[in-house]
N, C-alpha and C positions, 0 to 999 in steps of 0.2 A: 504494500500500500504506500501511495507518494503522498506521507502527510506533511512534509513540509513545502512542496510546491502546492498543497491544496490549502493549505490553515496559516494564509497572511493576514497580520492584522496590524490596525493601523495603529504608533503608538503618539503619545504626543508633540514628540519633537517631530515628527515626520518621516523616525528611522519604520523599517521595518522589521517587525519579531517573526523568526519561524522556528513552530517549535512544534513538535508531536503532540496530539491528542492524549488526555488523561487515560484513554482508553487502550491503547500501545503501550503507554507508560505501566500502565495496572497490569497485564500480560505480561510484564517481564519481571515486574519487583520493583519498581521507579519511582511510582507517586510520589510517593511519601518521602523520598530521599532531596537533599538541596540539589539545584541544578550547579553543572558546569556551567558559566555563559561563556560563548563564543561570540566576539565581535568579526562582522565580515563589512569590511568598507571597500565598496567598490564603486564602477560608475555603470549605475543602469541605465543610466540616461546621457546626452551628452556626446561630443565628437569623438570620446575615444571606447565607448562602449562596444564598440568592437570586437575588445578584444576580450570582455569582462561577463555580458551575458550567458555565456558556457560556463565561466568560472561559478561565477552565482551558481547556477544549477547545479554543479558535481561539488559545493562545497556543501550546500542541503541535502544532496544526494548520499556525501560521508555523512552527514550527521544522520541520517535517519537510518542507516546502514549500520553504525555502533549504538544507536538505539532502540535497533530491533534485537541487536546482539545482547544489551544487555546495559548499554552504557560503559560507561568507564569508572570503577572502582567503584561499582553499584551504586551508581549516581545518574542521574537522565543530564544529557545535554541540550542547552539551549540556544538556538543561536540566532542574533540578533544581526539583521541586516539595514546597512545605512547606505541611501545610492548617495555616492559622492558628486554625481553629476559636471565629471571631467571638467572639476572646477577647484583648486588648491585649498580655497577656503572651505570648503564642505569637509573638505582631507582634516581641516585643523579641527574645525567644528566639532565633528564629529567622532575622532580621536580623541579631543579630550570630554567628550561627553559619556563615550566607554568606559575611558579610564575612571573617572569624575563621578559620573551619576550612576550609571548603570553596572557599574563595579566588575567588568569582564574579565575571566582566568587567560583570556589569550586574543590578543587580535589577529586577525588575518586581513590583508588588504592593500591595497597599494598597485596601482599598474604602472603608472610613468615614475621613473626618479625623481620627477621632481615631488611626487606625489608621498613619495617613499621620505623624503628628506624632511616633508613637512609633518609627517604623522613620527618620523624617527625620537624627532628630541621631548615630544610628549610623552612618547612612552617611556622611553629615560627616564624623567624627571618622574613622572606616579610609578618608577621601577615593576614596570610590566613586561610580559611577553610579545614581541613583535615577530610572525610571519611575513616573509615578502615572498609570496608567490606569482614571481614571474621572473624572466630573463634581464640582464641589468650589464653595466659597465664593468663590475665589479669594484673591489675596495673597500668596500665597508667594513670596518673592524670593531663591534660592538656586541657585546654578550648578551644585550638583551634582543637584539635581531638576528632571524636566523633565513637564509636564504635558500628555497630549493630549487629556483630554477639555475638556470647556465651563467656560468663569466667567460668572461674572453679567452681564456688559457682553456674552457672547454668548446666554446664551441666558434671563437673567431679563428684563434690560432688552424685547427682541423680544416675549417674553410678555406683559408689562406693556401693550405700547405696543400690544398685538391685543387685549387684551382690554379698555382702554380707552379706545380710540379709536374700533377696529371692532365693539364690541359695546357698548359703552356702559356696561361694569362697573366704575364711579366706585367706587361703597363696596365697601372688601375686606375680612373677616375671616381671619385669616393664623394656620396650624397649622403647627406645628415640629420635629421631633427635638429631645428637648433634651442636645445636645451640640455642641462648635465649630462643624459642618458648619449644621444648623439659628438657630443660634442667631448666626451671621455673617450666612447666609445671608438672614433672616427679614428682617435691616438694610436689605440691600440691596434685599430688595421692597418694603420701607418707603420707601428713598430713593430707587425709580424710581417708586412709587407716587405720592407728593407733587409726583415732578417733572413727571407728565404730568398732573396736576391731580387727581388721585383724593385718596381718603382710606383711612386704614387704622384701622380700627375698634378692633382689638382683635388683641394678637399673645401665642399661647398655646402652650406647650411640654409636649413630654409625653415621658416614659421613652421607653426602644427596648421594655421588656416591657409596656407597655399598650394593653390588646385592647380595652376599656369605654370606647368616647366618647357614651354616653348625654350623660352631663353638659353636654361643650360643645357636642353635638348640639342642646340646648335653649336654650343661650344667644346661639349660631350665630339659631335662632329668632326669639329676642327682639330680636337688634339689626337682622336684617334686612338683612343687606347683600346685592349683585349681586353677589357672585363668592366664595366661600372658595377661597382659597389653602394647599395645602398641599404642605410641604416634609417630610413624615412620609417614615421612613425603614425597613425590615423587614419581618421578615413577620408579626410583633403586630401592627405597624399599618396593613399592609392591611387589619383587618375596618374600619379606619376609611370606606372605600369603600364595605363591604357594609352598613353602618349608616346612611351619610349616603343611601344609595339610598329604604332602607325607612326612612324617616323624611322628608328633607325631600323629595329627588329632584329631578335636576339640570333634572326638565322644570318645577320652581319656583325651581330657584338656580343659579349655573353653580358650577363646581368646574375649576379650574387646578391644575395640579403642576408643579414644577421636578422632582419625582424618581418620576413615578407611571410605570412601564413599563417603566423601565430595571434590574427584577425580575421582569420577565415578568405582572406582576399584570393585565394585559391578554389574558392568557392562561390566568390562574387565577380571575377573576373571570367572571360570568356575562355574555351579551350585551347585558341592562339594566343592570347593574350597570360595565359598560365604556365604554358608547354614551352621547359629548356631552362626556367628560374632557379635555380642552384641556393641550396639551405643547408645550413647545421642544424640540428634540432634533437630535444632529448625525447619526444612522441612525436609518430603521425600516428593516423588513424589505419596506416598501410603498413606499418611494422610487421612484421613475418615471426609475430609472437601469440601465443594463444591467449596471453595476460590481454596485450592490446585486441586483439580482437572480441575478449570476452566482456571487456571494458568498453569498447565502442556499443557493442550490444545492449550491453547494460545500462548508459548512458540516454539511449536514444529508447528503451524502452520507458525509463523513468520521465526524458521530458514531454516524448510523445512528438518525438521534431526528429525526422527520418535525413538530416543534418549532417554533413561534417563538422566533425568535434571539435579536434586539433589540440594542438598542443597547452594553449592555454584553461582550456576545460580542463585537463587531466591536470594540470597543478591545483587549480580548486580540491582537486580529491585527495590530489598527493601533500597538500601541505596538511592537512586536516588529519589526516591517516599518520604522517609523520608525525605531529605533534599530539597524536594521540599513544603513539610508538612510547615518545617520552613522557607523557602522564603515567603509563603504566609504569616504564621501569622505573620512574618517581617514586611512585607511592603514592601522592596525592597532584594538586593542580596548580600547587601555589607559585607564582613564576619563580623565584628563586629556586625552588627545587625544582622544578623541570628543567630550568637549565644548566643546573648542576648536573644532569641528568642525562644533556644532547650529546655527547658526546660518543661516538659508536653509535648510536640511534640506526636502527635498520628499519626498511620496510619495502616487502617484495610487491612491487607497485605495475602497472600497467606495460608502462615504459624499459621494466629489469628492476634491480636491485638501488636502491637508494639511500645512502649513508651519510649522515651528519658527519663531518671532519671536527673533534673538538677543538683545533685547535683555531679555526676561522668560525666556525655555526656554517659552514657552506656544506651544499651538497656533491658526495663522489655520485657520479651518475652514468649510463653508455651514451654514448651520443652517434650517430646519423648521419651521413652526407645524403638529401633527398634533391632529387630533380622534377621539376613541375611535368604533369604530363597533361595532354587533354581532355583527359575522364574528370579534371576538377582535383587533383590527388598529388603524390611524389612517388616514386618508384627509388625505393633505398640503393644506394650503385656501393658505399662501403660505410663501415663502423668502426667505433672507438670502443674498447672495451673499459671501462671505470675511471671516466678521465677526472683526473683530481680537480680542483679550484688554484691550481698554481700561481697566476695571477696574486688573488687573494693572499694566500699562502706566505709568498715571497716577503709580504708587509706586515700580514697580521699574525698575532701571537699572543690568544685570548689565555691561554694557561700562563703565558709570561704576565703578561699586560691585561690583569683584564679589566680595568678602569678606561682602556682604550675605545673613545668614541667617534675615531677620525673613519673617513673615508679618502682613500689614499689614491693617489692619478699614477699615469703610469710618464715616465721622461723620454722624452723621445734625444 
């Protein structure tokens, strides 16, 4: 039974509560016990909901799944949903109103860095639990956040090294978000670029609201390079996809993303306009695993949307599932002990095997090389098997330092 996509209810600030039925709760032994609360901040609404609508649903989806189990240390979970509305101040708002009012065991939420940055030092300061379920720059070195999507030492560096080694795409021209997440990120394809012998031609940033790449469409032209690279982020700049098709077309240039699909744009885009786009990624929906495929299954039976999933759907489940990994081997939910607690944290996830590194809070995870095909999908060409958070890694040293709340850039 989907009782949390059926039993929303409206609270007074505007967040949204979704919580199982007294009725499920009495089937299992739960009523009577205090709830866990889970905060989940994301954007339902808004230009970058894209990439967040599946997350929503597979993170309701874990809740109601260790609810039917039994909960977590014979306690029901509850989880409280706030749409941030792809707007920074909702991020604060409503971060500190979890932490503040509604008193949450754990937040989950956050899609863009900058989003991430502004919910970070709230949690901090009321010493809470912080999930960031999604793909990011990497860098962050702070105990009370813990990361399970990809950083660049897993899935730009892997990217870099296929599309220069295995295809022979030396010269790159490299497109950006222009905000933290782009504009770190962009570094980093700069400094695996140079280190596997390539060249980076030209590294060019643009709003989240601009649809018009005419311009660097022509300049893309003139310099000519093997491969553009784009870390473009929303759904403005998807038509950057539909432009570079009908203009240069990847059967004359290739075209790489660290973040193309992980919005479904693989799914909104046309079969020419998808077929050839080259991704790192720790899920598709085509992985050649029985977990993923039992997980797409399950997915699409609970929201009733015959959909591709994608990668960011399955983090909604995989952070919730991880952070339920560390409630148990805790003992209880209280964040200081859970996060005494992440370190080894395992959980055999849709995607493969998924391990807390205690020494960052980041995730060891397999990663992907996928190429867009015209059924709307990727077709996996090779794999990483447990690539660590090296990146991360290199700066951060939560067992040394764990008062450390920087997030660290990479030097070119």
């Amino acid at each position: 039974m989907n009782l949390s996509r059926r039993h929303f209810f409206r609270t007074a600030s505007g967040a949204l509560a979704i919580g199982s039925t007294s009725v499920l709760l009495s089937k299992v032994g739960l009523a009577a016990a205090e709830p866990i609360k889970i905060a989940n901040i994301l954007d339902k609404t808004g230009g970058l909901n894209i990439y967040c609508l599946k997350q929503i649903k597979a993170a309701a989806m874990a809740v109601d799944d260790l609810n039917a189990a039994g909960g977590l240390l014979g306690r029901p979970l509850h989880l409280i949903f706030y749409d941030s509305q792809s707007n920074n101040q909702f991020n604060s708002q409503y971060a500190t109103q979890a932490m503040v009012r509604d008193k949450v065991d754990v937040l989950h939420g956050g899609v863009t860095s900058s989003s991430r940055e502004v919910m970070r030092p709230i949690v901090d300061k009321f010493k809470g639990l912080y999930f960031y379920n999604s793909l990011y720059e990497g860098g962050v070195c702070d105990r009370r956040h813990v990361s399970t999507g990809m950083v660049p030492a897993q899935q730009v560096e892997p990217l870099v090294d296929y599309m220069i080694a295995e295809k022979g795409a030396k010269k790159g021209y490299i497109l950006a978000a222009d905000y933290n997440y782009g504009q770190i990120t962009s570094k980093w394809m700069q400094k695996f670029i140079r280190a596997k012998g390539g060249q980076d031609l030209a590294v060019e940033f643009f709003p989240l609201d601009v649809t018009n790449f005419a311009p660097v469409l022509s300049r893309i032209q003139a310099a000519k390079p093997d491969v553009v690279w784009s870390a473009l982020v929303g759904d403005a700049h998807m038509s950057f996809y539909r432009q570079f098709e009908s203009t240069i077309g990847k059967k004359n240039m290739m075209l790489a993303s660290t973040t193309y699909g992980v919005g479904r744009e693989n799914a909104t885009l046309s079969p020419q306009e998808n077929d050839g786009i080259v991704i790192a990624t720790s899920f598709i929906d085509t992985l050649p695993l029985d977990s993923a495929k039992a997980f797409v299954e399950k997915f699409k039976k609970y929201s009733g949307e015959n959909e591709y999933v994608g990668e960011y759907g399955e983090y909604g489940y995989r952070g919730i599932m991880m952070w339920a990994e560390a409630v148990k081997k805790a003992g209880n939910s209280k964040p200081d002990d859970v996060i005494s607690a992440l370190g080894g944290t395992k959980y055999n996830g849709a995607g493969g095997l998924y391990t807390i590194d205690g020494q960052t809070n980041h995730t060891v995870m397999d990663i992907h090389i996928g190429v867009g095909n015209p059924s709307g999908s990727f077709d996996v060409v090779k794999s990483f098997s447990q690539r660590q958070p090296a990146d991360t890694q290199a700066v951060c040293d939560l067992i040394k330092n764990p008062n450390d709340t920087k997030q660290y850039e990479p030097a070119l």
